[in-house]
C-alpha positions in Angstrom: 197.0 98.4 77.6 197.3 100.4 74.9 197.6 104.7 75.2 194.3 106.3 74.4 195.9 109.2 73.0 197.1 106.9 70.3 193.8 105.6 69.4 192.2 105.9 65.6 188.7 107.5 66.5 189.2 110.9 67.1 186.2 111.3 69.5 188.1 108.7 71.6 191.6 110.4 71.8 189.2 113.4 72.4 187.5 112.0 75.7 190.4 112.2 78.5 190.4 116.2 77.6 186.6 116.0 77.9 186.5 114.3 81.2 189.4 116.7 82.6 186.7 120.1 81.5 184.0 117.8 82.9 185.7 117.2 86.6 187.1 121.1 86.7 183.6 122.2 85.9 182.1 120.0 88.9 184.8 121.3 90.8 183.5 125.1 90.2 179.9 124.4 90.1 180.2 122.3 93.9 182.7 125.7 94.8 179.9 127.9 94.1 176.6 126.1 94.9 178.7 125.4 98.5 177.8 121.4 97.6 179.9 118.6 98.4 181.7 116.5 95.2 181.3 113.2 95.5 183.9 110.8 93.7 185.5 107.2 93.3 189.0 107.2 95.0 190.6 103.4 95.1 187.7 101.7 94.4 185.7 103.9 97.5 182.5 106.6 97.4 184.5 109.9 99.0 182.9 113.2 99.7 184.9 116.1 98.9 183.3 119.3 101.0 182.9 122.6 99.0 185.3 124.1 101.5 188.3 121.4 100.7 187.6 122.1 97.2 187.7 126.2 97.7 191.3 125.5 99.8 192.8 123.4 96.8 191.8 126.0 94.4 193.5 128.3 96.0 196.7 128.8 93.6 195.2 126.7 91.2 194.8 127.5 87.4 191.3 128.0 88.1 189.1 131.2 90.0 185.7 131.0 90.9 183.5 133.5 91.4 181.7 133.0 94.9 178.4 134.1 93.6 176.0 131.5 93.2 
């Protein structure tokens, strides 16, 4: 399988930067509306709680505000 970094579309080398923004938006959005995250993890639905995801943050590149 071939890198997608080194594809020729530009929008496509683009994507896996867009996804990463995508997730770590979720991430703050679930943080401060106090909502689970719900993802794919080997092949299986998992629920991430907004309180695992506040104690991952925690020294993270990330800081959310906790007003919704």
């Amino acid at each position: 399988m071939k890198n997608i970094q080194e594809a020729k579309d530009p929008d496509l080398r683009a994507c896996s930067a867009a996804l990463q923004r995508a997730a770590l938006a979720a991430r703050k959005i679930a943080i401060q509306t106090g909502t689970n995250l719900i993802i794919v993890k080997d092949g299986k639905l998992t629920r991430i709680s907004a309180q695992a995801l506040r104690e991952s943050a925690v020294g993270s590149d990330f800081q959310v505000s906790s007003s919704a």
